[in-house]
C-alpha positions as CSV (number, residue, x, y, z in Angstrom):
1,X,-2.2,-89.4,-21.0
2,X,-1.9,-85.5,-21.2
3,X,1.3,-84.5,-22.6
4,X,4.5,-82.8,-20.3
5,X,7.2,-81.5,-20.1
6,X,10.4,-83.2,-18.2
7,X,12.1,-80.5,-16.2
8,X,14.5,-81.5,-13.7
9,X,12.5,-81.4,-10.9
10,X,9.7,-83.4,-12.2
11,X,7.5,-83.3,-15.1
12,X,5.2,-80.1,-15.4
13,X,2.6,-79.0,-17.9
14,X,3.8,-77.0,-20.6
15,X,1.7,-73.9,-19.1
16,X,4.1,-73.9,-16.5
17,X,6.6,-72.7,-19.3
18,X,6.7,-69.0,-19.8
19,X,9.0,-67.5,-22.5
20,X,11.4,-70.0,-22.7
21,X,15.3,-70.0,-24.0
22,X,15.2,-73.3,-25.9
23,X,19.7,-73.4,-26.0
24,X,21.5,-72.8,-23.1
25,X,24.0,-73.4,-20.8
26,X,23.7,-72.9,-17.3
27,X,26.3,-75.4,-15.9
28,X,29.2,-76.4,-18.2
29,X,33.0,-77.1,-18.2
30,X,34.4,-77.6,-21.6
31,X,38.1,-76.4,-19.9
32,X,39.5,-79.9,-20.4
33,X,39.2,-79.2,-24.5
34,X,39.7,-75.7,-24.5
35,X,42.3,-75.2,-22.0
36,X,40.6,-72.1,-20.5
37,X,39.0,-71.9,-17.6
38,X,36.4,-69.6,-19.6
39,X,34.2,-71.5,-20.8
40,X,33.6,-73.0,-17.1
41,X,29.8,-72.3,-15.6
42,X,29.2,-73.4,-12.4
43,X,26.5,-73.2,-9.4
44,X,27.8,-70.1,-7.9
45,X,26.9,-66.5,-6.4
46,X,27.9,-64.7,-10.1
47,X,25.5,-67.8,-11.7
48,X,22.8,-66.9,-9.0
49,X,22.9,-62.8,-9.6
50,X,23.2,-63.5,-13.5
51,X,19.8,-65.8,-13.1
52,X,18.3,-63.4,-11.4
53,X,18.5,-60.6,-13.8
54,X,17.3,-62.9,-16.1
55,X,14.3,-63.9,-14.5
56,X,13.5,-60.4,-14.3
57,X,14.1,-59.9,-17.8
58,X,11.0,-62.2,-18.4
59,X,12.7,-65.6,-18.9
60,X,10.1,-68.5,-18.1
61,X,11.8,-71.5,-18.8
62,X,15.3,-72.5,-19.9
63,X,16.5,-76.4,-21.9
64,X,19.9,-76.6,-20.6
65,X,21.3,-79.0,-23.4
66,X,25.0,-79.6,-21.7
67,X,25.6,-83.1,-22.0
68,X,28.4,-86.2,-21.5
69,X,31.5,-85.1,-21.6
70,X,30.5,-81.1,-21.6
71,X,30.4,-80.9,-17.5
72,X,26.7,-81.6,-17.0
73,X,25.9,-81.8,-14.1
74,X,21.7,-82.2,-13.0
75,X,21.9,-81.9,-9.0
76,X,23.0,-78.6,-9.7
77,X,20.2,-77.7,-12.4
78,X,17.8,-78.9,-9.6
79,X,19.4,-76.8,-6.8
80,X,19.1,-73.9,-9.8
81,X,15.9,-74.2,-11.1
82,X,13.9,-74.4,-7.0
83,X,16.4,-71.3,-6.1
84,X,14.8,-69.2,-8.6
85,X,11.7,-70.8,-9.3
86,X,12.8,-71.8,-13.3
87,X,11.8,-74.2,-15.0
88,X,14.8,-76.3,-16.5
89,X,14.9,-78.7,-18.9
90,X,18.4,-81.1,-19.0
91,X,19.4,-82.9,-21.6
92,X,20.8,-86.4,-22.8
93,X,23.6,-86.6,-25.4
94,X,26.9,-86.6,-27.1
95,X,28.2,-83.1,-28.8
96,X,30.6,-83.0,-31.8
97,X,33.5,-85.4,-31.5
98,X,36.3,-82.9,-30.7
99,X,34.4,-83.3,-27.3
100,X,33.7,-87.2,-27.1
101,X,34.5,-88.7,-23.7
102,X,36.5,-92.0,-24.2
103,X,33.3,-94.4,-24.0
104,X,31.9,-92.7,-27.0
105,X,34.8,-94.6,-29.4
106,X,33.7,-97.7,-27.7
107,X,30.6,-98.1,-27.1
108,X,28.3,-99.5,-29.8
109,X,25.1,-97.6,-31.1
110,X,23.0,-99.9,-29.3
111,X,24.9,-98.7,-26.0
112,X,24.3,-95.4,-26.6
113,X,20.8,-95.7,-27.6
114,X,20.0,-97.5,-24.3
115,X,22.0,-95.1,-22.6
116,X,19.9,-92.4,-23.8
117,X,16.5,-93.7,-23.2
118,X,17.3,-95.2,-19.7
119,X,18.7,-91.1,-18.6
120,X,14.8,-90.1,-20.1
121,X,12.8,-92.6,-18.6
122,X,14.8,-93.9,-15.6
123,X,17.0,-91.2,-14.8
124,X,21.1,-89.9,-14.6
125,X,22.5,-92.2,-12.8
126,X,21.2,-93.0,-9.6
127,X,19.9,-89.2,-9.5
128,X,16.3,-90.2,-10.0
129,X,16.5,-86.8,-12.4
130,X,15.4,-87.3,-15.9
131,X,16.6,-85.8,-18.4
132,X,13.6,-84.3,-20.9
133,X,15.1,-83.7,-23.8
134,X,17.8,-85.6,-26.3
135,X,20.6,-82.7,-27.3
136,X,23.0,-81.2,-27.8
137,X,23.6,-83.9,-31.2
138,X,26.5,-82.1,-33.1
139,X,27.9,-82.4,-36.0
140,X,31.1,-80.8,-37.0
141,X,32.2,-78.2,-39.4
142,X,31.0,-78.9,-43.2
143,X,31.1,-82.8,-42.0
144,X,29.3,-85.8,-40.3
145,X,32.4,-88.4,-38.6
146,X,31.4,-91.4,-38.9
147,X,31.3,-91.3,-35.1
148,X,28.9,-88.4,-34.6
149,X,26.8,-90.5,-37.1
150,X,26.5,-93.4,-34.7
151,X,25.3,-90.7,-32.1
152,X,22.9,-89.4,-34.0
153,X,21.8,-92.9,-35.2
154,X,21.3,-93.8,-31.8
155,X,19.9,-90.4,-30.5
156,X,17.1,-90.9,-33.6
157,X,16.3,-94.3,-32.2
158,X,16.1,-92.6,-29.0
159,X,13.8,-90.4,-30.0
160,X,11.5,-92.8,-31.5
161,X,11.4,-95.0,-28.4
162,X,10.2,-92.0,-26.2
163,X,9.0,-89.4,-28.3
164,X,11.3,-87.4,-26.7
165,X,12.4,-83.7,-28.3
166,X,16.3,-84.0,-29.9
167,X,17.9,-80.9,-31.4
168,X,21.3,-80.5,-32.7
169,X,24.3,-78.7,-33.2
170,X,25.3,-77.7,-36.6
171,X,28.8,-76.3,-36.3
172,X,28.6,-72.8,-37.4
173,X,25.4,-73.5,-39.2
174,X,26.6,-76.3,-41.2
175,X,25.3,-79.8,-42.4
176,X,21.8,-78.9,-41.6
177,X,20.0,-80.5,-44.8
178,X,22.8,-83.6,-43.9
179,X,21.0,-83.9,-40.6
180,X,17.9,-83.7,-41.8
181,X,18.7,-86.7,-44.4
182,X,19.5,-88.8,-41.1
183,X,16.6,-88.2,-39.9
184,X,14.3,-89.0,-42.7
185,X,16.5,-92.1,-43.4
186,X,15.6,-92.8,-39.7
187,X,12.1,-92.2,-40.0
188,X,11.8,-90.2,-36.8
189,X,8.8,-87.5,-36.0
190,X,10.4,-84.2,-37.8
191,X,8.2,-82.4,-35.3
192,X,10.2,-83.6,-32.8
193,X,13.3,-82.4,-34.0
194,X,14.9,-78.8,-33.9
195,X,18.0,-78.0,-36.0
196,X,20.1,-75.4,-33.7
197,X,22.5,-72.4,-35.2
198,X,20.8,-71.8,-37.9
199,X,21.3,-68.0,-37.5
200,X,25.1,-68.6,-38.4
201,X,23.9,-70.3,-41.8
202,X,22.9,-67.2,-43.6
203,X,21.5,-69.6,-46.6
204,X,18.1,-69.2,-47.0
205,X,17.6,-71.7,-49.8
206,X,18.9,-74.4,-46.5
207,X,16.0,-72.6,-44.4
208,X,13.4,-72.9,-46.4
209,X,14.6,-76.7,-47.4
210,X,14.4,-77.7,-43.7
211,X,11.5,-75.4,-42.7
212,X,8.7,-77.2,-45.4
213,X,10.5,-80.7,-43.8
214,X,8.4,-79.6,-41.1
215,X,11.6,-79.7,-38.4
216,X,12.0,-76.5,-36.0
217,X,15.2,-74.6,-36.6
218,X,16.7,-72.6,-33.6
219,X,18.2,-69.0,-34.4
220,X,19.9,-69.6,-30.6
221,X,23.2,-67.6,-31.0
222,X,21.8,-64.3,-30.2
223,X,24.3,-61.8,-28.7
224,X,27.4,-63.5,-30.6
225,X,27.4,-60.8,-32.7
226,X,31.3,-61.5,-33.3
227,X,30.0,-64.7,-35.4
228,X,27.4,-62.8,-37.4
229,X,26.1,-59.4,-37.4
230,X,23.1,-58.9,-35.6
231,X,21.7,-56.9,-38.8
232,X,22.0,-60.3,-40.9
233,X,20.7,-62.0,-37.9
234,X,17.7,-60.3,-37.7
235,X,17.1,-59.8,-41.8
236,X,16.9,-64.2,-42.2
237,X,14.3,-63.8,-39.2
238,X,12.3,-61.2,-41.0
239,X,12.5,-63.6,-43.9
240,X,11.4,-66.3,-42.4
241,X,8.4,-64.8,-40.6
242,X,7.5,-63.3,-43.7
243,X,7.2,-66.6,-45.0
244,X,5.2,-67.5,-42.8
245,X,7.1,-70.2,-40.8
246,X,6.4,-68.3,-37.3
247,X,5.5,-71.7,-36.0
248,X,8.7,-73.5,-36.3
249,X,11.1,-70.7,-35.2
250,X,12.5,-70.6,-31.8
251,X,15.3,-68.5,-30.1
252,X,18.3,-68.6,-27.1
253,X,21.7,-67.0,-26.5
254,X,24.1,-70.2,-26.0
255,X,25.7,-68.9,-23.2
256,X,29.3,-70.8,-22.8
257,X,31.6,-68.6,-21.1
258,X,32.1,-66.4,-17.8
259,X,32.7,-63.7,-19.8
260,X,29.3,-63.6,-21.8
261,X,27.9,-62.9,-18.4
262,X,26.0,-59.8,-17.8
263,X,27.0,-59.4,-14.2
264,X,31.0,-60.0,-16.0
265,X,30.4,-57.2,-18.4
266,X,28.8,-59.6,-21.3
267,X,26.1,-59.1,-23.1
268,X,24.4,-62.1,-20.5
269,X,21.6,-64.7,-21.2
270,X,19.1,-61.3,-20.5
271,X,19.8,-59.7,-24.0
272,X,17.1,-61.7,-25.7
273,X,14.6,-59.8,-23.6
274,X,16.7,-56.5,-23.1
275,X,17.8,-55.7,-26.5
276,X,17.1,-58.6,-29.2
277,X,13.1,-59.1,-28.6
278,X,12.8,-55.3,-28.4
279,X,14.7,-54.6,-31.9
280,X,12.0,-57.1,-33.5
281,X,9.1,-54.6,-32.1
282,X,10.6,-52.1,-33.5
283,X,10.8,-53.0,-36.5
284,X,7.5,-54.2,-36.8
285,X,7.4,-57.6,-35.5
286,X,4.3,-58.5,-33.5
287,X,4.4,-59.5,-30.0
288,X,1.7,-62.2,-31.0
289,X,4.5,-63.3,-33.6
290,X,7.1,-63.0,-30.8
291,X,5.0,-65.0,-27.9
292,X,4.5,-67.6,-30.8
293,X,8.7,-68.2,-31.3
294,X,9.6,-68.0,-27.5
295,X,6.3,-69.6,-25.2
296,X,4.1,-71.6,-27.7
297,X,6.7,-73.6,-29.6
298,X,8.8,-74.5,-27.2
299,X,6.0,-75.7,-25.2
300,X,4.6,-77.5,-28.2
301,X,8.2,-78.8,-29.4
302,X,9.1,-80.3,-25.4
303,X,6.1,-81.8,-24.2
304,X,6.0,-85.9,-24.6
């Protein structure tokens, strides 16, 4: 059986995947936790005009990673990605535990395992929509709870039962190498695994530790240039694709807010192909190096 990719409106071959954003947001409320109406992305005229733009920008594929408790919400994605003729991946997951829902302190790690597989292979809900792809799994800042460790316990077992993708959250580009301990503990396919916000680590002594692991690592922040300079940004990219590790790099914006939005005066999900993709040229970055990080290893990394 020929590999695929689950998008939410069936599952496609990975040619159908152009340059793809392998983070983002589309549709999100994290209002309840933040108490802002910000961070609040919904199906709407503003999303539409913002998609557009980035369509025409040269986006070819997008992995939507909001999950439980984060405002997800797949009939929507749908609607989104036949509107503009995207293909979207959505996801299945718990974040960081600032974010939990309830059920997440009660449920077992055998509920949330089956919980996980039955939204990949069955479906959310009664939605018949599958999700394709087992993320956002967070840990927080410079820790593991012992609760986001029962996620990611479950989200590794998972993973192994589908051969789904998973990639993570690692709050401001911490507890990467503690991730990547969980998953060797759990034995799981490190080629299915992608450790995300790396570009906020800054440590390359941690990239190189994960990279010859053989996991992906996601510099997916792109445009927060309040976090981290985009000069710093760019100089661990260099690095890294002077290193040789082209094949296990892969890039996005994280889009979480109405006011990131182009068409809001943001820098918008488009600045990957407007500005950041551009700067790489420039400074000497192949566009066979560049077609590498954003169409052939996201196609490689979500096909199952």
């Amino acid at each position: 059986m020929s590999k695929k990719i689950r998008t939410v409106t069936g599952d496609l071959s990975p040619e159908k995947f152009g340059q793809t954003m392998i983070h983002e947001h589309v549709v999100l409320d994290l209002s309840h936790v933040r108490n802002d109406d910000d961070p609040i992305l919904s199906n709407s005229e503003i999303l539409n005009r913002e998609l557009e733009r980035l369509k025409a920008a040269g986006c070819g594929g997008i992995v939507e990673v909001t999950n439980h408790g984060m405002g997800r919400d797949v009939i929507s994605l749908h609607d989104i990605s036949l509107q503009h003729d995207l293909p979207i991946v959505a996801a299945t997951g718990y974040y960081i535990e600032a974010y939990y829902p309830p059920e997440v302190f009660e449920k077992s790690e055998d509920e949330i395992f089956e919980l996980f597989v039955s939204e990949i292979m069955d479906g959310v809900g009664d939605t018949g929509i599958r999700a394709g792809i087992i993320s956002e799994i967070g840990s927080s800042l410079n820790e593991m709870t012992t609760n986001e460790e029962k996620v990611f316990r479950a989200a590794c077992r998972a993973q192994i039962q589908t051969g789904a993708p998973l990639s993570t959250h690692c709050e401001l580009g911490t507890m990467g190498s503690a991730q990547l301990k969980l998953f060797n503990d759990m034995d799981v396919d490190l080629s299915k695994i992608s450790i995300g916000h790396q570009d906020l680590n800054g440590n390359r002594e941690e990239y190189d530790y994960l990279l010859k692991a053989g996991v992906y690592i996601q510099f997916d922040t792109i445009g927060k240039n309040n976090y981290r300079s985009e000069k710093e940004r760019i100089s661990d990219l260099i690095y890294l694709l002077d290193k040789g590790y082209v094949n296990q790099l892969m890039l996005s914006c994280d889009i979480t807010k109405k006011s990131y939005l182009k068409v809001n005066g943001g820098f918008g999900y488009e600045y990957l192909f407007t500005d950041f993709l551009p700067q790489l040229k420039e400074l000497g970055i192949s566009q066979e190096e560049i077609t590498t990080m954003m169409v052939d290893n996201p196609r490689r990394f979500l096909s199952f």
